[in-house]
N, C-alpha and C positions, 0 to 999 in steps of 0.2 A: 453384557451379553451381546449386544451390536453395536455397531459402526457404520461410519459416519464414510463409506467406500464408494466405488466406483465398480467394482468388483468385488467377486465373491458369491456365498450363498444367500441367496433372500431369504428375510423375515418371512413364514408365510402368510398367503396376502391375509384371511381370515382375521389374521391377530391385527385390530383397529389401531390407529394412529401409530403404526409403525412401517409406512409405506416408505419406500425409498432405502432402508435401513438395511445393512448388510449382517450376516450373522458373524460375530469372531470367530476366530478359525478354530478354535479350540471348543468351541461347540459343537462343531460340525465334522471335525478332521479325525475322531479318536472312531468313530462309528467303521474308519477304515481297516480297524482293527479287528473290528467282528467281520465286517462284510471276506475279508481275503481267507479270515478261517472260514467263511461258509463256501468261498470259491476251491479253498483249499480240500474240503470236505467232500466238495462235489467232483472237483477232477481226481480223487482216491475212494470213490464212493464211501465214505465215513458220515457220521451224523455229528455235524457241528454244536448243535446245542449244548451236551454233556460241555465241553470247553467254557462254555460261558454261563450255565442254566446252572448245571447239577453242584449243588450242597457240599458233595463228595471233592470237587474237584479244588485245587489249591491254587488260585490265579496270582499269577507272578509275574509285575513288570520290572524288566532291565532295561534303564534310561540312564541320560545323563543327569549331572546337578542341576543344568538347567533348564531341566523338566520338572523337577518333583512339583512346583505348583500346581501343574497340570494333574501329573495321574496322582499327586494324591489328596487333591482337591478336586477341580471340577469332572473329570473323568468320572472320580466313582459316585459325585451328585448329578452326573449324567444317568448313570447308571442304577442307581439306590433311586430314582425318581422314579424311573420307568418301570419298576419293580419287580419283573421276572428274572433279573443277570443277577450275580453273585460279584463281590468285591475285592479287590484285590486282596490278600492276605500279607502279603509285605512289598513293598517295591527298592528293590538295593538300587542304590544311584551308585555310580561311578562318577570319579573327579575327572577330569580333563588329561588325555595323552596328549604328549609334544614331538615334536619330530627332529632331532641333531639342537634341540634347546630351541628350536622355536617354536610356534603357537600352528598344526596342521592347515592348509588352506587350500582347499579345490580350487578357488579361481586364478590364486597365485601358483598355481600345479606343486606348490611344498606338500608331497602328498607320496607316499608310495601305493601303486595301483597294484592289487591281486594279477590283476589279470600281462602283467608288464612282468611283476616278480614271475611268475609262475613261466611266462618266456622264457625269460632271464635265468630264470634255477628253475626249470623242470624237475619233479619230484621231490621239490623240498617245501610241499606243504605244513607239514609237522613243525618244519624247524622256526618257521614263522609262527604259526600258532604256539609250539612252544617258549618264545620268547614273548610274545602279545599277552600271553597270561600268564607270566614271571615278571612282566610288567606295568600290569593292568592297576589301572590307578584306581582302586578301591577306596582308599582312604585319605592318599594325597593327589595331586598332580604330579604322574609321572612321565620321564620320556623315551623314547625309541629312540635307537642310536643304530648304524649300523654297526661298529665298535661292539657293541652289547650282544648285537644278534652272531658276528661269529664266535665272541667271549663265550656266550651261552650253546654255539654249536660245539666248539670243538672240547672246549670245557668239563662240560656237563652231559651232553648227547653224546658225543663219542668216545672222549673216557670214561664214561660211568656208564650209562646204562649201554649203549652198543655195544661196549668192552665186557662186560657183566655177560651179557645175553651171548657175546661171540664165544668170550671162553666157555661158556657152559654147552653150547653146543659142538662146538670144538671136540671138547676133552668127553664129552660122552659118546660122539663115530668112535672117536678112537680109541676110546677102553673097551666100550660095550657094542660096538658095531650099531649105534644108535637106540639102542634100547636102555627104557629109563630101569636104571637097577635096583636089584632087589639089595635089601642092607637089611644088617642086624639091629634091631629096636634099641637094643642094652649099647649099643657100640657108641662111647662121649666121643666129641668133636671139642673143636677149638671155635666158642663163639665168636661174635662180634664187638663185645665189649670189652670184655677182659679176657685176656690171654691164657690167664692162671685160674680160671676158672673152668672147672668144666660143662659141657652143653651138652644137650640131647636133640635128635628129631624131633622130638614131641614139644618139647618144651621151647626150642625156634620157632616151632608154626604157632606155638602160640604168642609170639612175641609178634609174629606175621600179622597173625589174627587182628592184634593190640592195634597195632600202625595200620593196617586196614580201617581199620574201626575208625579210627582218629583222623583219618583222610574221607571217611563218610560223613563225618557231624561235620569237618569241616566245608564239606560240598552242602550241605542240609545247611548251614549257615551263612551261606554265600561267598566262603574266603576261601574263593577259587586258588589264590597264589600257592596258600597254606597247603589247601588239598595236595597240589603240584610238587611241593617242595618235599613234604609227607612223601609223597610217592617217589621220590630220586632218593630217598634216603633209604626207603627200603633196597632201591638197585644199589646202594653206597653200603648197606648191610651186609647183601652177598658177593660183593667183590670184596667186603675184609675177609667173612666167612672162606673164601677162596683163598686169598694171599695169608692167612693166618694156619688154616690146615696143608697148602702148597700140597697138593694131592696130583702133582707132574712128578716130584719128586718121590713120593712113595708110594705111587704106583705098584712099585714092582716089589716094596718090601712089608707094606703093609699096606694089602689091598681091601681087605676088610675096614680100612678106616675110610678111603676111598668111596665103595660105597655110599656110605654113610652121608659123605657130607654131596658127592655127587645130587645123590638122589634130592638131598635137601634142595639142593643151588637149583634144581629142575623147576621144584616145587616155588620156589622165588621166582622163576622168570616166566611160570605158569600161573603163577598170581597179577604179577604186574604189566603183563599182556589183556587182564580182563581190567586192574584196574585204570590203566592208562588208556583205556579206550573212550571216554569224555574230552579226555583232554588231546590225545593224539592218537584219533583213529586211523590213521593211514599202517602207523605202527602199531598198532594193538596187530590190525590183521598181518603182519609182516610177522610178527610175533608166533600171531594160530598159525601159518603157515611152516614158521621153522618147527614148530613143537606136532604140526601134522594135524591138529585139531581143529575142529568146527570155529568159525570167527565167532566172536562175541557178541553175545546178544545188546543190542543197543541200550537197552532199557531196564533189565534186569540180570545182566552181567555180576555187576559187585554184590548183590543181596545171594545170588547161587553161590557163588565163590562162601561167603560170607557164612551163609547154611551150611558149605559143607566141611568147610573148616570146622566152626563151631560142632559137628557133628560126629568129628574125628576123620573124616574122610580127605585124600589129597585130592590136590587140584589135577595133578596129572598122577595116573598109575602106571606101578610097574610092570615091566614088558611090552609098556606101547614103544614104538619106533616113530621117532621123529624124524624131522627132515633134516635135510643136510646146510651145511651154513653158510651162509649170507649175512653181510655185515649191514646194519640196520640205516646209519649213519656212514658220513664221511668227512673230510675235514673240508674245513671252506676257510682256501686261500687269501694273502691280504690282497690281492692281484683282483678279487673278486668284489671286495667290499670297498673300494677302493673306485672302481667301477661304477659302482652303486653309488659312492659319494658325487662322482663327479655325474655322474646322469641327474641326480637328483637336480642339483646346481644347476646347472645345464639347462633342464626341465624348466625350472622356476624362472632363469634369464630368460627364453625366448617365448614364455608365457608373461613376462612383461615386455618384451619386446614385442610383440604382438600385440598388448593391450594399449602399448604408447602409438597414436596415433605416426605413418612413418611420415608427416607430412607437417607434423606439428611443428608451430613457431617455437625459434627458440626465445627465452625469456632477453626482455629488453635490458638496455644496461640499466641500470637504477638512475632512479633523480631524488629528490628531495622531498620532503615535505612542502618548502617553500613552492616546490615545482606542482607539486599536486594541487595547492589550493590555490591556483593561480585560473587552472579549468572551472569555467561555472559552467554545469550540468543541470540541464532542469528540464523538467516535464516537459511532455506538449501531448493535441492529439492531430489526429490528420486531418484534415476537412476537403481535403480536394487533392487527388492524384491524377497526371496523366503523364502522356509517354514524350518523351523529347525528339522534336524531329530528326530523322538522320542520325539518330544513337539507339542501336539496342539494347544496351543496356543501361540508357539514363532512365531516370521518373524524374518529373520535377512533380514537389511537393508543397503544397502547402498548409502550416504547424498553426495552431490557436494555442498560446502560452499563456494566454487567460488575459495577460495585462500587454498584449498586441502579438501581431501574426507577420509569422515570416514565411520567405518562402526558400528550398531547399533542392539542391538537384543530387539524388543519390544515386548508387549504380546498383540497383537491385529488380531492375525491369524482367531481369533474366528466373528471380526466383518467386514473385509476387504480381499479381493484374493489378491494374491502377484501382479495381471496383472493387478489390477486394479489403482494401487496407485501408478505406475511408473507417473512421472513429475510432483507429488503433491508437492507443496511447505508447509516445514512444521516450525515451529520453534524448535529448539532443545537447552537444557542445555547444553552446550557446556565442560563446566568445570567442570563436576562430576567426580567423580576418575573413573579411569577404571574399567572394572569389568566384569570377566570373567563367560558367561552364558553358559552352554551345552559346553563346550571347547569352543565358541567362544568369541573372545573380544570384548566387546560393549566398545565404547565410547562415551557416553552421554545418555542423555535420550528425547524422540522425545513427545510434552507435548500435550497431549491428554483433551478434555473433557467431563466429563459422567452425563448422564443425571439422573433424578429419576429410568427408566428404566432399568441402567444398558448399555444404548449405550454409545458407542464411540466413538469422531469426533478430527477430527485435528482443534489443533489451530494454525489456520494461519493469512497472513496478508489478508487483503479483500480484495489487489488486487496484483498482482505480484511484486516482486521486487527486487531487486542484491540480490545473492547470499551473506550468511555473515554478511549482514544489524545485526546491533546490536538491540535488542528489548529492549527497556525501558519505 
């Protein structure tokens, strides 16, 4: 429960022989949790308690793998101590996303930024979200590719469901002047499954109903992909429903079957406007806009739907007029992702080229082992500094090595006072030839290290120790 820091939250003092003692962060860090619901509460005047207090309420944490130690140990014995909060009910961890098969990293910039994409591709928030939870690593480690993300644009988003959604808006200006049509109850269609089989209105919306249903325990379970995939399949039901009855072609000879399956395809794209609105709210409203209706309620969307299905009732009724068409999606060029690869790239080189100091030495040639252990290295401490006449940047020093004292001229005047660096324990090259600086003798050399900046630091040991001590 604490540590042994320099930083951080203090023990409070009250609590005896625990002075100096930092709290672990994960005591103290999860409280941020409640505090931002109460900020959050306050700048929408809401009563934060019910979220964290009431019985009623189902507390759910989305973390990573690794987190689980946290929220589902010491968090809820944070919480289960203090006794008024309620405990999590389940927390789904997600495994680890990857980015083009590597491992994401904000400091190495391998990262794609929201706010860069959204430059980059204005107005295609959805398509990203739509791939991020077609890819979401629920159960393995999975990766983001940009490959993946137009696969999944041009694929899935605009031949299937924008295609679905286009032709139904489409083909209903232009039969019914937009008005969703009335049809005959008794009048069979050509389902989805089988061919040779025949369908009815009533008996597709319950099939709607089914896959509705199946995409809700799946959100109720947390298998977000499933829910998603569930829902493309129903846009992949009513474009067979379409190409299987071909209602361009008998239009004119049998208009009566037209209806029918019209009215149905409406009733599809009037479902999947409420239920896709979790997963890709930009479209859901894109969606109430072509069909002319109120946007979906954020929160209780699928459960109305859901009632009024179950109730006999359609999602859209006949003789409303919908809007006119507008294609949902669009295709995204290799030209574009391609773009996106090499920025990424790009990105991540001059975010280490900026992290490699531009001043850095480069590495020496190599020598030997023989060559290395030829340098004896060994402690000392300072016992006497001062300045060398007529050089800025000399000190001459003088070293206690325990078993006799040398003295040392180095050039570090410019980064240290002579007063300051008496008792510093330093290592020094012990067996360098002599060498006579400004008239005086140095013997050895006291080993210094410099940063990008140009500063100067002793290299020492990290903690005190005999005089002499050999370094290897």
């Amino acid at each position: 429960m604490t540590r042994d820091l320099s930083w951080g939250v203090d023990v409070p003092h009250h609590i005896k022989g625990h002075e100096g003692k930092k709290l672990y962060v994960w005591m103290d860090a999860p409280i941020g949790y409640i505090s931002s619901t109460k900020q959050w509460a306050k700048d929408n005047g809401k009563d934060w308690e019910p979220y964290w207090k009431d019985k009623d309420t189902a507390l759910i944490h989305f973390i990573g793998k690794d987190n689980i130690v946290f929220h589902c140990l010491i968090f809820p014995s944070i919480l289960n101590a203090h006794g008024d909060y309620i405990l999590p009910v389940n927390v789904p961890a997600n495994q680890f996303l990857n980015l083009e098969g590597e491992k994401l990293s904000t400091s190495k910039n391998w990262a794609v930024w929201v706010h860069e994409y959204l430059d980059d591709l204005p107005g295609k928030e959805d398509e990203l979200r739509y791939c991020m939870i077609k890819n979401m690593p629920e159960t393995k480690d999975s990766d983001f590719t940009w490959k993946s993300y137009q696969e999944a644009n041009n694929s899935e988003l605009v031949n299937n469901l924008a295609n679905f959604v286009n032709r139904v808006v489409v083909l209903t200006n232009k039969y019914y002047e937009g008005k969703v049509p009335e049809f005959d109850e008794g009048q069979d269609l050509i389902g989805p499954d089988d061919p040779m089989d025949a369908a009815y209105h009533d008996s597709e919306l319950l099939r709607l109903f089914d896959d509705l249903h199946q995409a809700g325990d799946y959100i109720r379970q947390f298998e977000f992909r499933n829910a998603l995939q569930k829902i493309m399949e129903i846009s992949s039901k009513g474009n067979q429903i379409l190409q299987a009855n071909e209602p361009w072609k008998k239009q004119k000879t049998s208009p009566e079957e037209v209806t029918v399956v019209m009215n149905l395809a409406l009733q599809y794209v009037a479902a999947l406007g409420v239920a896709i609105k979790p997963f890709l709210p930009f479209t859901s409203d894109k969606i109430s806009a072509l069909l002319n209706i109120p946007v979906v309620d954020d929160h209780s969307g699928l459960l109305t739907l859901m009632d009024k299905l179950a109730e006999g009732e359609h999602p859209i009724t006949a003789g409303h007029v919908i809007g006119k068409p507008d294609h949902l999606f669009s295709r995204i060029d290799d030209s574009v992702i391609e773009a996106q690869i090499e920025k990424l790239k790009a990105n991540s080189k001059q975010k280490e080229e900026e992290s490699t100091p531009t001043n850095s030495h480069p590495i020496k040639e190599e020598i030997t082992f023989d060559d290395f252990i030829k340098m004896d290295i060994r402690t000392a401490t300072i016992t006497e500094a001062s300045k060398v006449k007529k050089a800025d940047k000399l000190l001459q020093i003088t070293l206690d090595l325990g078993f006799e004292t040398r003295t040392v001229v180095s050039g570090i005047a410019e980064h240290y006072k002579p007063e300051d660096i008496i008792g510093q324990q330093v290592s020094l090259l012990a067996n360098l030839a002599p060498l006579k600086i400004r008239g005086v003798e140095s013997r050895g050399m006291i080993l210094m290290a410099e940063d990008s900046n140009g500063k100067l630091v002793f290299v020492a040991p990290s903690e005190n120790i005999e005089e002499g001590s050999g370094v290897r």
